[in-house]
C-alpha angles and dihedrals in degrees: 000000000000130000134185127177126202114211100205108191106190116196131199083017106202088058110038104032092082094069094043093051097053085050082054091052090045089065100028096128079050092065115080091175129013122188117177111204124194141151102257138161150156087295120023139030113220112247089237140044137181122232116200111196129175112213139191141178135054101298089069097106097045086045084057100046087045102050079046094063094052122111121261093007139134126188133189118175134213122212116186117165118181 
């Protein structure tokens, strides 16, 4: 079995992650699990945040070139077979 995990690192957050999301919501039958990580507390947000997905299918490699073309993200990429 194969498994390959997208890092989606999202800068200046409340500008950028729309266009994320809607990626997101492209591929959204490609992500098997999805965990959104950012520094939050009682007062304040962080201006950034990190997104892991794993992700399957064929679409995989379109997902990964368009999340690359968004503005203010980074992705690095995981691949593990048994």
């Amino acid at each position: 079995m194969k498994h390959t995990i997208f890092g989606i690192h999202i800068t200046h957050r409340t500008e950028n992650v729309p266009a994320v999301q809607a990626c997101l919501t492209k591929y959204g039958c490609n992500i098997r699990t999805r965990l959104g990580i950012h520094d939050a507390d009682a007062t304040q947000c962080s201006p950034s945040g990190l997104v892991l997905v794993d992700v399957i299918g064929p679409e995989v490699e379109d997902f990964y070139d368009e999340l690359q073309t968004l503005k203010g993200v980074t992705v690095k990429r995981m691949d593990f077979e048994d």
